[in-house]
N, C-alpha and C positions, 0 to 999 in steps of 0.2 A: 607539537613542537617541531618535528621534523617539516612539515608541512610548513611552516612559520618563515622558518631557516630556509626552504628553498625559494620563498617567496618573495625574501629580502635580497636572497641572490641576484634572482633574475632581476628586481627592479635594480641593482647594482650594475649589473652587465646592462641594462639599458640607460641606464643614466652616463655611464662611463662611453657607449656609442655615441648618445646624443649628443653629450659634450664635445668629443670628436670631429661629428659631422660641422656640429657650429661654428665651434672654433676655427675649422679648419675654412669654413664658406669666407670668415671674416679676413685670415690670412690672404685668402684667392682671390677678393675684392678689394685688400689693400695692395694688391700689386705683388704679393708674395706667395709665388706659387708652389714653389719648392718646399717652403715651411709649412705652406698647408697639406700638404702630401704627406709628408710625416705624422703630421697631429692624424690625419685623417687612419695613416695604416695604423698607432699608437689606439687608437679607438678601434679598429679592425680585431687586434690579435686578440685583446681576451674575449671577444666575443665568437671569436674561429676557434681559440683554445680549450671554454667551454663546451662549443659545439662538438669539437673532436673527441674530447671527453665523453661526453654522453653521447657520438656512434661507439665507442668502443666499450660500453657498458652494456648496450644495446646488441653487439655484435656477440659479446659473452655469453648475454641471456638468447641469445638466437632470434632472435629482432633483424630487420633489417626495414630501418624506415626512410620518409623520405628528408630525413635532415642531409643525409648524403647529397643534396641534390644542393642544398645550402649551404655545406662546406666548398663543395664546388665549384660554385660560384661563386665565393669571397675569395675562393684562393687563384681560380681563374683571372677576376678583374685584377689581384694584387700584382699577379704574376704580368700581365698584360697592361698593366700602368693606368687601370682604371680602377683610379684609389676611391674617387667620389662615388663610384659608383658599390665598391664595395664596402663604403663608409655607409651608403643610401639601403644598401641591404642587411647591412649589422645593425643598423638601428629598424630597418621593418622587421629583421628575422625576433629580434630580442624584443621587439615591442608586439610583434605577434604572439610570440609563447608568453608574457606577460597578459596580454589581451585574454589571450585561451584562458589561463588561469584567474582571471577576473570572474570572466563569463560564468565558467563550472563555479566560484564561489557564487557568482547570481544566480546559478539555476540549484544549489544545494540550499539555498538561503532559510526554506522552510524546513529542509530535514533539520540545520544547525538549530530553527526555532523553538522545533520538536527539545532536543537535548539543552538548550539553555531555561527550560521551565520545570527542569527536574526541581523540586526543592530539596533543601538541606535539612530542615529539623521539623518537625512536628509538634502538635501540642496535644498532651493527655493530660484527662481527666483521673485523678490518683488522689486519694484519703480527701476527699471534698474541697480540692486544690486544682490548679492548673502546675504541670508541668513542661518544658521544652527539652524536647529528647531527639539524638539521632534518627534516622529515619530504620537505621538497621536494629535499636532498640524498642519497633513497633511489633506485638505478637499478636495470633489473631483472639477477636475476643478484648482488645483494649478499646476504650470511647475515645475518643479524639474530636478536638474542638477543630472544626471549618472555619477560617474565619471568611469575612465576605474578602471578594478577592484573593485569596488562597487557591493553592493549587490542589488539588485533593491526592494525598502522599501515595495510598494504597488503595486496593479494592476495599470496598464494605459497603456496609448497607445503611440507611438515613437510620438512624437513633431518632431524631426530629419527629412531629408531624410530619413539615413539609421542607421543601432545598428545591431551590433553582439555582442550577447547573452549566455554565456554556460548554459545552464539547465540540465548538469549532475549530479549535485545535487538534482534534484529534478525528475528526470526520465528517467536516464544511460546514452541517448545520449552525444556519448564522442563528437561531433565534435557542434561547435558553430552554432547557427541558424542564421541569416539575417535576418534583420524584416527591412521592410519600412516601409515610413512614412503612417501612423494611423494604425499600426499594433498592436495590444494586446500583452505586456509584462509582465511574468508573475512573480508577486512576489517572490524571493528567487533565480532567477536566476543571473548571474554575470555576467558584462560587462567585454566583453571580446575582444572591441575593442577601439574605440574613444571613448570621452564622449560625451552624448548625452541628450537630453531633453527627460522627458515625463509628459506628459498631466496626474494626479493624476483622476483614474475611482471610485477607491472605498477608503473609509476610511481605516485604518491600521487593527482593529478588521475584518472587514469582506472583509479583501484579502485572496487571495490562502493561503501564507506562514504563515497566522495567522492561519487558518483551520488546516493548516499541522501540526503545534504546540500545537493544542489541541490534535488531533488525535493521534501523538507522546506520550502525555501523559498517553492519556487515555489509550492507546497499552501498555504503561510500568509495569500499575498499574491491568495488567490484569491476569487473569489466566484460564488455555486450559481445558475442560472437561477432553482430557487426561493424565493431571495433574491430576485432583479430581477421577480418575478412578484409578491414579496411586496410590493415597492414599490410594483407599479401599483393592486393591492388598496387598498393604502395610501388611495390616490385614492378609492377608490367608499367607505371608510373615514369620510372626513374628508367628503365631501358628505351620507351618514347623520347624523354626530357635528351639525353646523350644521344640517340640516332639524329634526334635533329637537329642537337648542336652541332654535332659531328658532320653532317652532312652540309648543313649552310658553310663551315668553311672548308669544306673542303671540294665545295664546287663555286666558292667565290675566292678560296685565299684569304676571306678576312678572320681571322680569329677573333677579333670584337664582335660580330654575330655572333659567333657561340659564346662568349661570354653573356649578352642580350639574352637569349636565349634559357640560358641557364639561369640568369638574373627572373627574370619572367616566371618560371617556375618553381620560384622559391618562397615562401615556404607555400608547399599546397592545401587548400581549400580539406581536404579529404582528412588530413590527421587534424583537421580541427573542430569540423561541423557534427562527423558523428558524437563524439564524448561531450561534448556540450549541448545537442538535441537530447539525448537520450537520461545524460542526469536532469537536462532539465523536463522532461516527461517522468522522472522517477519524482521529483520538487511535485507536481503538477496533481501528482496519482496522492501523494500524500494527503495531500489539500485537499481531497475528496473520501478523505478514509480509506485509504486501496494501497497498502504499504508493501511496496515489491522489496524483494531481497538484491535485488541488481540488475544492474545497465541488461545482464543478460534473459531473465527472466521478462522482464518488457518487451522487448525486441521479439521472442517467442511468442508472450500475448497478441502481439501484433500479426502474429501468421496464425493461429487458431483459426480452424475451421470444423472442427469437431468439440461439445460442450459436453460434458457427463454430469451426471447432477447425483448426490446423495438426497436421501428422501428426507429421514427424519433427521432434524436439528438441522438442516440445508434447506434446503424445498416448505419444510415444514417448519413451524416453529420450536418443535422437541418439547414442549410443553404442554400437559392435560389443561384442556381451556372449557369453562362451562357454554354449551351449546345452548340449554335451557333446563329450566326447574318444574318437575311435575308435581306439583301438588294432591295429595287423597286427604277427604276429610274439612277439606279446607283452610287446613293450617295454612298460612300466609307464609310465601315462597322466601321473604325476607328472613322468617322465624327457621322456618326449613335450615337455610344454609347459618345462618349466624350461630346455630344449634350444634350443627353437623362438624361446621367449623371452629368453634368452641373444645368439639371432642378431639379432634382430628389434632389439635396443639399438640398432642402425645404422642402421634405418630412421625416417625423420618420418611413413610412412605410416601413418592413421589403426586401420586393422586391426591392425599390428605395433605399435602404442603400445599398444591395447586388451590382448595380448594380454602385452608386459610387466607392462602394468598388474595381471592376472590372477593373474602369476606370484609378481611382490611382495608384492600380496595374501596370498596363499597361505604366503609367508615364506620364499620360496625368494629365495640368494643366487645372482645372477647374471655367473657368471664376463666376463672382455672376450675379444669377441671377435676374430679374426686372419682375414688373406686376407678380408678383403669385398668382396664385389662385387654391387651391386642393379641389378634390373632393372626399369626405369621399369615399372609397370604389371604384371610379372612377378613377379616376388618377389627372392630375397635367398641369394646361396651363399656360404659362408663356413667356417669353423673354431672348433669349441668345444671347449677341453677336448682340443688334438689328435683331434678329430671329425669330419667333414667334414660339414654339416649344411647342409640346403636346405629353405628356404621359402618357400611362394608357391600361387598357384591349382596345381589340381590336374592342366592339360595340363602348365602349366610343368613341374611335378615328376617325374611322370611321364617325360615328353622323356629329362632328366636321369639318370632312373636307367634309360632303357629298358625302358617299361611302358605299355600304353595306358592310358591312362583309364577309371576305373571309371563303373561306371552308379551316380547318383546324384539319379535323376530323382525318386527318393521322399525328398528333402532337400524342406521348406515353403518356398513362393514366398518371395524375399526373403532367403532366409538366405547367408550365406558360408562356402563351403567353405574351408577351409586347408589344402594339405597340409605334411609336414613325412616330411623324408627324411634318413638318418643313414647313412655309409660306404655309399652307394649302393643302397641297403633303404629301400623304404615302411616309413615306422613308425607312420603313422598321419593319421588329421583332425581340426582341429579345426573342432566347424559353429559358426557363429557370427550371432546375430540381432540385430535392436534389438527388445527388445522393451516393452508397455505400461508405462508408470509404474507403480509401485504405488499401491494405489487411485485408479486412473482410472475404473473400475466404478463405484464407491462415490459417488465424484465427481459421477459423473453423471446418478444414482439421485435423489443428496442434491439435482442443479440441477434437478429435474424435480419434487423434492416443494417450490421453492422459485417454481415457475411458469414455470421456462422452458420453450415449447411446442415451441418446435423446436431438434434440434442435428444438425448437418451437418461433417462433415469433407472439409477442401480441403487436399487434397494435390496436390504434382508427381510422386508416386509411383506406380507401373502400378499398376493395376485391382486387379489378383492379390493384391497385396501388401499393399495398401491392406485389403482385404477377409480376407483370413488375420488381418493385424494386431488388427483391429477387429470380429472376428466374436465374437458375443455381447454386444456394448454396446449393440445397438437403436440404433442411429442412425436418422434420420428421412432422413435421404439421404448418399451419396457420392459426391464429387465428383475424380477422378484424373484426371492427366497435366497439371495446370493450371501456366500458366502466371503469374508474377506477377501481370500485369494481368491475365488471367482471373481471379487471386482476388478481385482489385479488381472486377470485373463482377457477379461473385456474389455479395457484400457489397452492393455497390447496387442489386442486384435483390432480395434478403433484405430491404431496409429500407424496402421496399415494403409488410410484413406488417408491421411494427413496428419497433424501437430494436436495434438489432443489435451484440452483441460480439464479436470476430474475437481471438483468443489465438494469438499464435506467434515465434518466438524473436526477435525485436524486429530481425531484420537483413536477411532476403530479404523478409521478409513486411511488412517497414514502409509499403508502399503500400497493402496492405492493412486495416492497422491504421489507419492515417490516414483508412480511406473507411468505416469503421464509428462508429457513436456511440459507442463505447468500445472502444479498443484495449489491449492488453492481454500485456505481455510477460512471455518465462518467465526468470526470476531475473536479479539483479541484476550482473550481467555486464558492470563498466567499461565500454565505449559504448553497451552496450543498456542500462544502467541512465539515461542522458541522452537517449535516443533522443525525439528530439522528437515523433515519430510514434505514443508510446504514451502512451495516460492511465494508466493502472498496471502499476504492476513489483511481480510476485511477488519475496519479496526472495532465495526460496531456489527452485531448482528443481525444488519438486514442484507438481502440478498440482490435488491435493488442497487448498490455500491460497485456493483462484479460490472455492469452497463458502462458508466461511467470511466471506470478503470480502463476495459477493453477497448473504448473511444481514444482514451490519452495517450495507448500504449499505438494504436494504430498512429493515432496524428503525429506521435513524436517521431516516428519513423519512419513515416513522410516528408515531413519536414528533411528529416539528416538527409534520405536521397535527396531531394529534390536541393540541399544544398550542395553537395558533393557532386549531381552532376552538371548542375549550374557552374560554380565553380570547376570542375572540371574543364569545362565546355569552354569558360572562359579563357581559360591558362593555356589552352592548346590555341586558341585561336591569337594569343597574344605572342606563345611562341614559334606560330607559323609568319606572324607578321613581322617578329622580330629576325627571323632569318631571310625575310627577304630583304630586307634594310630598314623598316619603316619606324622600330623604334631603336634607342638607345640604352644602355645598358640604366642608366639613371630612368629615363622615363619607363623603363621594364622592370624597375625596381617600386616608383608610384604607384603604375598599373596594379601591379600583385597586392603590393600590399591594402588599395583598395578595393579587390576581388575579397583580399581576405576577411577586410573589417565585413562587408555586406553578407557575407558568408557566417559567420558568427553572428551578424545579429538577426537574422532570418532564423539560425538554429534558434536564440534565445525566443523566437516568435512560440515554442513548445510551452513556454511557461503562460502561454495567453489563451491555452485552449480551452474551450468551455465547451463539457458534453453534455448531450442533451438527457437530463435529468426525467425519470420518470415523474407523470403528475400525480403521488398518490399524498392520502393524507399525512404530518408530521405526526409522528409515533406521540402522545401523550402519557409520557411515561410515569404507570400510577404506583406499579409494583413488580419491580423486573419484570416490567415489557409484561403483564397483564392487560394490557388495555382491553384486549378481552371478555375475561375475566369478568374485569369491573362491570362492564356493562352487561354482561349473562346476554353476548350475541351468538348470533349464528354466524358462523365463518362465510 
């Protein structure tokens, strides 16, 4: 609303110059000069009396920018009887801060798209009815009907067989995802096929698309160091703009060169280019799933020279993924796992969710199981199918069916064995890893042709494992067995070489993240998408994203120089030629204010960068990000 109100202002103050200015040409052309004069300072003053207003708001907060250089000059030309000319600069000054404020709405356009697809009410499924409920009366554990085209309210998981999904709103992939049934869908993306059911994971406050909504905000409400740097420039700005006016007359005598002069230099190139390059690089990063917290955190990306990498759930996928299925006896590898993961329904531990997860995939239906019985840390004996079925590490199983333990010392550091035993018969392993993202390679290839000199991974993970994992990525160093605040040490010793980014799953690692110049979480995950301790949240968790981002953050900040000292370069050179005589205060009023438009739309050039995307394959999403899984590959 406030934002509304100041927006109405200024088009007010520019509409009230430009009537000024015209009126007043039409008086001067009908032969009345004197009456144009007036119209012309009557169009002058509120636009001088706003301006004064806001240096002296500005002068409170300890600001000092270069609208001073603008007051200056309308009050110089008024003073000096050059009314046209300070009519020509009330209508560039007010129609440039209107311009500004265009621009920054074009280059926020996508953040605002983000928060206008929030929706308002939901629909659940309740006593074999449909219902329409707020979205704050969604608890987890409720079904909620998808309809095609809907926006997906909350996290949960497809209820459905199958859902296709777009999530180009929320992380560029133009083409719709597939999700099966118990697949994780992620709040804010749209159905883009049937309607479908899902199972409600989190409350509305602490989903993806609520996170994203704050984050949105907070990025609006922010401002870039190279902003606040722009302001101090400002300063050595405004004592050039006056030595020169000062000086042209006072080695010619004419005081209309210094009012030229100061016309010329009004409003400058510098308080407009950076804040609309750089929101429009925060627009640009969004578009890509790379959701920074503000102008300032971008600007930082853009000088990383140093990358620190988290192992598991960063580097890694965080997830137990089938490697492959050993078969004994010859039970068929199908039976194996549809069996194991039959039993495993009863378990909350992480390996037996991985490896229902697998099975579902795969489209097998999974009978309930009888007689359970888990064993903390051991595994799981049970009854499937009148089967007697045991799972768990490979002494446990063994034990059970009286068998030593096989040798399995040529299984890769890091991986987990499974076994799985039926009517008292080994019937097989499953080995199980976490392994690399896809395109973490590529990833890292693309961070190195984009300047970053050093990348190091900190792990809590042994030596072994760390090193299997990451063997062939060239890393410049390895860091294992660390401790949280050991990451935290290593990050402040890193940032001794330069600006340092630290990436990892926004929740052990957040002290981490906090001690690096850019912190950097992996996907938007309800409290890791708020996590105060990260300047950006990839919005999807792949790792491939962090590329793209650091390209936008670079180019957007290219752009602002390369407009700032263009425009610069320009404004002095227009107020060197107006002190020798060459321009007049009116055509040093044109000149600017065409330095300024070319200037603003060069920034807006931030919203057209297109970074170079890794070539890896689109993720086919079968069962939160199983795609593994389903297929029982090798990483």
């Amino acid at each position: 609303m406030e934002t509304t109100r100041t927006d109405r202002f200024k088009t007010a103050i520019l509409l009230i110059a430009a009537t000024g200015l015209f009126a007043g040409l039409v008086f001067y052309f009908s032969g009345r000069p004197n009456a144009a004069n007036l119209i012309w300072i009557a169009g002058v003053v509120p636009a001088l009396a706003a301006l004064v207003v806001e240096i002296l708001r500005s002068l409170r907060s300890g600001e000092v920018g270069l609208d001073i250089v603008a007051a200056l000059s309308m009050s110089a030309a008024l003073v000096f009887g050059e009314t046209l000319a300070a009519a020509v600069v009330a209508v560039m000054y007010s129609g440039g801060t209107f311009l500004e404020a265009f621009a920054e709405g074009r280059a926020r356009r996508e953040m605002h798209d983000l928060l206008s697809r929030v929706p308002r009410t939901a629909t659940r499924h309740r006593n074999g009815g449909l219902e329409e409920i707020p979205l704050d009366h969604i608890a987890p554990g409720d079904r909620l009907l998808i309809r095609q085209g809907d926006v997906v309210p909350v996290d949960g998981t497809v209820a459905s067989e199958t859902a296709f999904v777009d999530t180009s709103a929320l992380t560029g992939e133009s083409l719709p995802v597939r999700l099966a049934h118990g697949a994780e869908a992620m709040s804010g993306s749209t159905n883009a096929g049937e309607a479908f059911d899902l199972t409600a994971t989190r409350e509305t406050k602490d989903s993806t698309y609520a996170g994203i909504v704050r984050l949105v905000e907070e990025a609006q409400a922010s401002k870039a160091p190279m902003s606040r740097l722009a302001d101090r420039w400002s300063l050595g700005f405004l004592a050039v703009t006056v030595s020169i006016a000062f000086a042209a007359w006072w080695f010619t005598g004419d005081p209309i060169r210094a009012v030229a002069v100061l016309v010329v230099a009004t409003p400058c190139p510098l308080i407009l280019a950076v804040p609309v390059a750089l929101v429009a690089g925060l627009s640009r990063a969004a578009h890509f799933g790379v959701l920074i917290k503000g102008a300032g955190p971008l600007e930082t990306m853009a000088r990383i020279r140093t990358l620190i990498l988290d192992k598991t759930g960063t580097l890694t996928d965080g997830r137990p993924q089938i490697v492959s299925i050993d078969s004994h006896d010859g039970m068929a590898e199908d039976d194996i796992l549809r069996l194991a993961a039959a039993l495993d329904q009863a378990s909350k531990h992480p390996v037996a969710q991985a490896i229902v997860a697998a099975a579902k995939a795969r489209g097998f239906t999974l009978p309930v199981p009888s007689d359970v019985a888990e064993i903390p840390g051991e595994g799981v004996v049970g009854h499937v199918e009148g089967r007697k079925v045991i799972v768990g590490g490979d002494g446990f199983v063994a034990a059970r069916v009286g068998r030593q333990p096989g040798d399995h010392s040529a299984i890769a550091a890091g991986s987990v064995l499974v076994a799985v035993a039926v009517d008292g018969q080994m019937a097989g392993h499953l080995v199980m890893s976490d392994p690399l993202r896809e395109g973490a390679g590529a990833m890292l290839d693309g961070l190195r042709r984009e300047g970053i000199a050093r990348i190091l991974l900190a792990t809590g993970d042994r030596a072994d494992v760390a090193e299997r994992v990451t063997e062939g990525l060239g890393l410049d160093g390895l860091r294992a067995g660390l401790t949280p605040d050991q990451k935290v040490l290593l990050v402040l010793s890193e940032r001794k070489r330069g600006p340092v980014m630290m990436v990892g799953d926004g929740v052990n690692d957040a002290p981490a993240l906090a001690a690096a110049d850019v912190g950097v979480a992996m996907g938007a995950r309800g409290a890791a998408a708020s996590a105060e301790a990260a300047d950006v949240v990839l919005l999807v968790d792949r790792i491939d994203r962090l590329g793209p981002g650091i390209e936008i953050a670079r180019g957007a900040r290219r752009i602002a120089v390369e407009s700032v000292v263009a425009g610069i370069g320009l404004s002095v050179m227009g107020m060197i030629a107006a002190a020798f005589g060459y321009l007049t205060p009116v055509q040093g009023a044109l000149l600017q204010e065409i330095i300024d438009v070319a200037v603003i739309l060069n920034a807006l050039r931030a919203l057209r960068i297109a970074p170079h995307e890794p070539t890896i394959p689109n993720p086919k999403a079968v069962s939160s990000g199983q795609a593994d899984i389903a297929q029982g590959a090798t990483p």
